[in-house]
C-alpha positions as CSV (number, residue, x, y, z in Angstrom):
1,X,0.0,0.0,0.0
2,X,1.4,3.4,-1.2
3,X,1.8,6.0,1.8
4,X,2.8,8.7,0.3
5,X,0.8,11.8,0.3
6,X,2.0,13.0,-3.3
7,X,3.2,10.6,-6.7
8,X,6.6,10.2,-7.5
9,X,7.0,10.6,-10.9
10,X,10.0,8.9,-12.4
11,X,12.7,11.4,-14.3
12,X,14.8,9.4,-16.3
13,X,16.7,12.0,-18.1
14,X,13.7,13.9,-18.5
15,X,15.6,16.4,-15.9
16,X,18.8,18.0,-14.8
17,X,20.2,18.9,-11.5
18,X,22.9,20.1,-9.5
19,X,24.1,21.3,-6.2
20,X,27.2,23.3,-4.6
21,X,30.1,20.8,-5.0
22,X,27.9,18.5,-7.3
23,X,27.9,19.2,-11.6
24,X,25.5,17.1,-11.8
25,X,22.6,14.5,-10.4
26,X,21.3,11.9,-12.0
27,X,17.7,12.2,-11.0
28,X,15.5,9.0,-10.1
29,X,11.9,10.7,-9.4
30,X,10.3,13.9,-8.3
31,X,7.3,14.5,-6.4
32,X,5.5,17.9,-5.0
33,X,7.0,16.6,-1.6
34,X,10.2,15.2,-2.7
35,X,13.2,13.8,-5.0
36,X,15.4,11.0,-5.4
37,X,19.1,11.4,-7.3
38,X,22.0,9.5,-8.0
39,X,25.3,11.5,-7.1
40,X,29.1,10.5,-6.8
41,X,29.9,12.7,-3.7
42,X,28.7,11.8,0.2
43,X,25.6,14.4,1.3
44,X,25.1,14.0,4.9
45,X,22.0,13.4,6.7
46,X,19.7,15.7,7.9
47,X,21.2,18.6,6.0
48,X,19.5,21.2,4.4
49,X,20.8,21.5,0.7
50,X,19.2,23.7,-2.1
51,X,19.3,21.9,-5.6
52,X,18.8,23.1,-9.0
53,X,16.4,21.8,-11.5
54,X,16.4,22.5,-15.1
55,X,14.1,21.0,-18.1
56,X,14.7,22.9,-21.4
57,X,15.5,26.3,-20.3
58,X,13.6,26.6,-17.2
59,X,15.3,25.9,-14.0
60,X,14.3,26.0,-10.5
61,X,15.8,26.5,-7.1
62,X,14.5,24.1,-4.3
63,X,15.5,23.5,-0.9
64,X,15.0,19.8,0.7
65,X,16.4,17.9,3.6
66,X,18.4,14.7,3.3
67,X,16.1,11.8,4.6
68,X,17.9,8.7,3.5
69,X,21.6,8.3,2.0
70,X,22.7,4.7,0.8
71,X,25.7,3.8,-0.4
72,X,26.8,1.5,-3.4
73,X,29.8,0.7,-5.7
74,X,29.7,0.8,-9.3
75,X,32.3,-0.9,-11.4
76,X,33.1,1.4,-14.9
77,X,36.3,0.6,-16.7
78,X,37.9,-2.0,-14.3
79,X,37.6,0.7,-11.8
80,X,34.9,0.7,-8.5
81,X,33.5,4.2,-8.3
82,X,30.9,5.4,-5.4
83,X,27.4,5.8,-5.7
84,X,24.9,7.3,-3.7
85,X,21.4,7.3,-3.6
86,X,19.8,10.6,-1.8
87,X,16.3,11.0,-0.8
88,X,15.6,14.3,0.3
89,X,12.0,16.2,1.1
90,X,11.7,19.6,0.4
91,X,10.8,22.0,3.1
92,X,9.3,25.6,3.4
93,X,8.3,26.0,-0.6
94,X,6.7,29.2,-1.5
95,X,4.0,28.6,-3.2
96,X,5.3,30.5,-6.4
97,X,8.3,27.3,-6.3
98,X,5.6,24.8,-5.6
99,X,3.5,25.7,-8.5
100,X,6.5,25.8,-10.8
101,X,7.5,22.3,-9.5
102,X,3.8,21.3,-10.5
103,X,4.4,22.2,-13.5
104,X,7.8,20.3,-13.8
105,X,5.8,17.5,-12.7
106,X,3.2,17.4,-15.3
107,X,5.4,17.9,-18.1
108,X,7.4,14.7,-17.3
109,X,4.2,12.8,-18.1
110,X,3.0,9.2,-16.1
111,X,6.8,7.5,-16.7
C-alpha cells in the first residue's frame, strides 16, 4: 500500500540537476513533496541543501532535507567508483516554487 501523500513521478533523463560541489545529479523521481538522485559525492543526513532543477530552459531553485543516503559501488572501466542514492523532502516552498515544480511535474508525463 502506497503511503505517500504526493506521486513520485519517475525522471529518467527527462531532468537536470545540480548542487554546490555536485555538476551534476542523476535524477531518479520527483514528487510535489520530494526527489530522489543519484550522485558521486557523500551528502550528509539531515542537512539542508538547495538543488537546482532545469528541463529545457527553465530551472528551479528548491531547498530539501536529506532523509535517506545509501551507499553502493559501481564498477566502470575496471575501476569501483561510489554511488549514492539521496532521498531528500523539500521543506518551506513558497507557493510560487511549488507551482513551478507542479508544472515540472506534469510535463514529465506518467513515466
Amino acid at each position: 500500500m502506497e503511503k505517500r501523500k504526493f506521486e513520485r513521478k519517475k525522471v529518467e533523463g527527462k531532468i537536470n540537476g545540480k548542487m554546490i560541489l555536485i555538476d551534476k545529479l542523476h535524477i531518479i523521481d520527483l514528487s510535489l513533496n520530494g526527489i530522489r538522485f543519484q550522485c558521486g559525492r557523500r551528502i550528509d543526513m539531515n542537512g539542508i541543501h538547495r538543488l537546482k532543477i532545469e528541463k529545457g530552459g527553465t530551472s528551479l531553485n528548491i531547498r530539501g532535507q536529506v532523509v535517506r543516503s545509501t551507499l553502493s559501488i559501481e564498477r566502470r572501466s575496471g575501476e569501483c567508483l561510489p554511488v549514492y542514492e539521496i532521498a531528500m523532502v523539500f521543506k518551506n516552498l513558497p507557493q510560487e516554487t511549488k507551482k513551478s515544480l507542479e508544472e515540472f511535474i506534469s510535463h514529465i508525463g506518467n513515466g
